[in-house]
N, C-alpha and C positions, 0 to 999 in steps of 0.2 A: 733636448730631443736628439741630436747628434753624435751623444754620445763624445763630445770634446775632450779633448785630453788639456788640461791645462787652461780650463775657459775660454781658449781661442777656436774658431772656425776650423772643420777639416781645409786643407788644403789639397790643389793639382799636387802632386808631385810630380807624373809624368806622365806626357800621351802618348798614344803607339801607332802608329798607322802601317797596315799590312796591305801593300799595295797588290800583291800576286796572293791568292785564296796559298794557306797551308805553306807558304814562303816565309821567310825572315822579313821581322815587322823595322820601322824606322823612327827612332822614337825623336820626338819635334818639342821645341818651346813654344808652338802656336798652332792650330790645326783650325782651317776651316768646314763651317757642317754645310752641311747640301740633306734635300731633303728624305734620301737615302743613308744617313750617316755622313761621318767623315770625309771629306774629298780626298780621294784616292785611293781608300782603303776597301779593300778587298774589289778593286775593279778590275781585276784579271783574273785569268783561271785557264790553269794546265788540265786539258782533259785527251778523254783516249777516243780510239780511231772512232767512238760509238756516240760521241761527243760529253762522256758521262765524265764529273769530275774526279780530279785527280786529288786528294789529300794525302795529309803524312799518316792516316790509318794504313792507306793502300799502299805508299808512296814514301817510307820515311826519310828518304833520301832528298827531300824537299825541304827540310827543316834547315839545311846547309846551304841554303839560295839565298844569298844575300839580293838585298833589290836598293839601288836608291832613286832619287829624285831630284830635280834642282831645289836646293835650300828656298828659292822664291815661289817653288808651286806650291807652298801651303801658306803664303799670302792672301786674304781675302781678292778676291778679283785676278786676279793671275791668270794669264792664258798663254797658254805653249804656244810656240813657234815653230818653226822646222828644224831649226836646233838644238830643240829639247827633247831630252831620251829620260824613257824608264832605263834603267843600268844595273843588267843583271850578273852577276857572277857566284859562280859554284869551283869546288875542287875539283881543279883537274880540265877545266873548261875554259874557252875563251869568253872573253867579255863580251854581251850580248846586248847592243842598244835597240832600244823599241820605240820607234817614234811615238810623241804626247801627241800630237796631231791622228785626228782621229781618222783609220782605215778606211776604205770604201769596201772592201773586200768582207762576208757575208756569211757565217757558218750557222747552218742551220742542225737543229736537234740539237741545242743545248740541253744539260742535263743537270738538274744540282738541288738534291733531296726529290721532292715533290713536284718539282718547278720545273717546266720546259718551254722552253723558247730559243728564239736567234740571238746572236752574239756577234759584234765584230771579230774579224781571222786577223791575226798580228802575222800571216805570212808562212812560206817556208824556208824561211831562216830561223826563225821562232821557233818554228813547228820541228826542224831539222835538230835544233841546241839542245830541248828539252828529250827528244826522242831519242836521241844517245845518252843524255845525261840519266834518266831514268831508265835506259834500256828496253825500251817500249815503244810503241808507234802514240804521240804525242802531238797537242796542238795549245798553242795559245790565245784566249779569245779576251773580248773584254765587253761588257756589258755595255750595251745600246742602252744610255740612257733616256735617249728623244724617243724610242720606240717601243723599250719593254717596261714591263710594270712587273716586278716580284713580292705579292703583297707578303707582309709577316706572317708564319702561320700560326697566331693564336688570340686567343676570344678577348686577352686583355691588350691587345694592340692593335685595333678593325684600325684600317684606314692609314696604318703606315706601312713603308715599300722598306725595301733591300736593296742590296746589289747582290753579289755573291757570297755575302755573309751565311753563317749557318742556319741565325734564327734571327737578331734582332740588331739593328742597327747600331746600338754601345752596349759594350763588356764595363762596367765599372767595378775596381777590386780595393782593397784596399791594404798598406803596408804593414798594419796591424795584425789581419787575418794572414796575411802570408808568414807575418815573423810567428804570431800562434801556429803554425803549421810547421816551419822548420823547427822550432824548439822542441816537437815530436817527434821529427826524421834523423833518423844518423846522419844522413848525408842532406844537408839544405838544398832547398831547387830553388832558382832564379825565377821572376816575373814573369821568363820567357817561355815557360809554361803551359801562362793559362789566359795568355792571349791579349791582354785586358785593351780597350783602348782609353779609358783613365783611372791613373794608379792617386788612390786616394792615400794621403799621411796626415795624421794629427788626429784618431778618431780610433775608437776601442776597438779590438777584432770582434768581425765579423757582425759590428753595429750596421753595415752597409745593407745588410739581408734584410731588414726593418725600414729600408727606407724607401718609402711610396711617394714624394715627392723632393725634389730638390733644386737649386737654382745656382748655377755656374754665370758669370759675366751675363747677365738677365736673360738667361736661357734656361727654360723652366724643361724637366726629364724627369719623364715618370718611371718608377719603377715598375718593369711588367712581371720578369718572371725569376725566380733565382736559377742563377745556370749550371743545370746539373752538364754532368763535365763526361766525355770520351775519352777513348783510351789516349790522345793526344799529350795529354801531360805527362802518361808515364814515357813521352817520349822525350832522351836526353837530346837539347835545342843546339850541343855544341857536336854530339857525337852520330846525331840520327840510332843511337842503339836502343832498343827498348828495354823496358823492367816493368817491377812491380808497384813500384811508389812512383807520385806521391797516393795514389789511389788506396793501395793498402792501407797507409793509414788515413786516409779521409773517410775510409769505410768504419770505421774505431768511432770517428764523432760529427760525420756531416754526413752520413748516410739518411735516403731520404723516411728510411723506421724510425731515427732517432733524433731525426728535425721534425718530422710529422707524425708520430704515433696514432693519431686517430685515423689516420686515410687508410682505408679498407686495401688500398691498388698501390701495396710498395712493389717497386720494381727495382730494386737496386742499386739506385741511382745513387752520385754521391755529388755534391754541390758545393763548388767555389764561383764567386764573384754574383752580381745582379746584372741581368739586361736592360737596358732603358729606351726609352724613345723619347725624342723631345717635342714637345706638345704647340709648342708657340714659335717654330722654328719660321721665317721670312724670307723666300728668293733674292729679295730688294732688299735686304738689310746688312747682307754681305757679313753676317756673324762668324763669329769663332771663340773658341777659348784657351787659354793660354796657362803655361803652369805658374804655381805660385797664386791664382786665383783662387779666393774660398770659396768650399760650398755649402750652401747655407740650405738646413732641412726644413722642408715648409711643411713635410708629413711624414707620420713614421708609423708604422704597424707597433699595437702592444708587446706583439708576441708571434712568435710561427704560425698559430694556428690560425692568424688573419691574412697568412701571405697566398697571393696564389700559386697555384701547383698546378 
């Protein structure tokens, strides 16, 4: 059902955690979930004076913001101190520490898609880095998570939340469907892409789109929706410069005419990786998952035309 390569289980190859929305991700041997996704990932967010977000659509000069963390915040149970920083740096900038200890300071009319609410303010220091760095009037917030609720917005996911992610808590991709896709591009593009937060290997390209259930270190993720993709990936992750690939040619054989022929409503769309949600996820149980773990399919669509859209 899996689609294995060699009779064995796909396996983690790698997890990514993107701790500033539209910044440089961090990739981990171990990641904790919470019940918004990932711990860490995508809990901040550079927005403008209107509180609306900042991405690398608007913004591709965000794509060179390197971020880290202490190696021990993606410990299950871990809790910052007062000398524990987000650690931001970009070209040309000074190093910018963001204290893990969370603000009391309150920025209201957050913005990001459909979704509006308050945010912690990370200050004007934050606000000052980011404002020259992008040339813009700039603030950095981070999602109140005792306060705000940002549910997913779609009919195969009621009842699970966000942080400042786009659409759905995991990006799942796998190493199979990316090597099918550079063996069509002149020029190969990196993972760093298209975002994923777990890179699946040992498993046929693009078997991943088919998969409606699966189970990681007894963490059961369903699959909700295949993710069609923004102009974000033709964005190069090392140069901030834009193009046309890899989109041009995703449009050749993962456009959504040519995965969905029967749906009356193509819009152009072109689709790499799956979003998931995980169903049986526990406060109290202090889970995570780690690379090198398999994933074992408990459910798999026949065909496209069972997947939703």
């Amino acid at each position: 059902m899996a689609e294995a390569i060699g009779g064995e289980a796909p396996k983690v190859k790698s997890i990514f955690v993107y701790p500033v929305k539209s910044c440089r991700g961090i990739s981990v041997s171990q990641a904790s979930l919470t019940s918004t996704g990932l711990r860490w990932d995508r809990l901040w967010l550079v927005v403008n004076s209107h509180g609306r977000m900042y991405t690398q659509r608007v913004a591709p000069k965000l794509a060179l913001v390197e971020v880290g963390l202490p190696v021990e915040a993606f410990s299950p149970g871990w809790k910052p101190n007062k000398s524990s920083f987000l650690v931001i740096r970009a070209p040309g900038m000074n190093i910018l520490k963001v204290p893990l200890v969370e603000p009391s300071a309150v920025a209201n009319g957050v913005s990001v898609w459909e979704w509006h609410g308050s945010a912690f303010d990370e200050g004007e220091e934050a606000a000052t880095w980011f404002s020259n760095y992008l040339g813009k009037p700039s603030r950095l917030v981070r999602f109140n998570e005792a306060s705000q609720c940002r549910p997913v917005n779609s009919d195969y996911a009621v009842g699970h939340t966000i942080k400042f992610n786009d659409w759905y808590p995991f990006l799942l991709l796998s190493q199979g469907s990316l090597n099918a896709l550079n063996d069509r591009l002149q020029e190969p593009v990196s993972v760093n892409r298209f975002r994923p937060n777990i890179l699946i290997d040992g498993c046929e390209p693009f078997s991943e789109d088919l998969w409606n259930e699966i189970k990681i270190n007894g963490l059961t993720f369903k699959g909700g929706e295949l993710c069609y993709r923004c102009k974000v990936p033709t964005i190069n992750q090392e140069t901030a410069a834009g193009g046309s690939e890899p989109t041009e040619t995703l449009t050749k054989f993962r456009s959504d005419k040519i995965l969905f022929p029967n749906n009356e409503k193509h819009q152009g769309r072109v689709y790499m990786g799956m979003c998931l949600v995980c169903t049986n996820y526990s406060p109290e149980s202090g889970q995570a998952i780690e690379v090198g773990e398999p994933v074992h399919v408990l459910k798999a669509f026949s065909s496209y035309a069972e997947c939703p859209i």
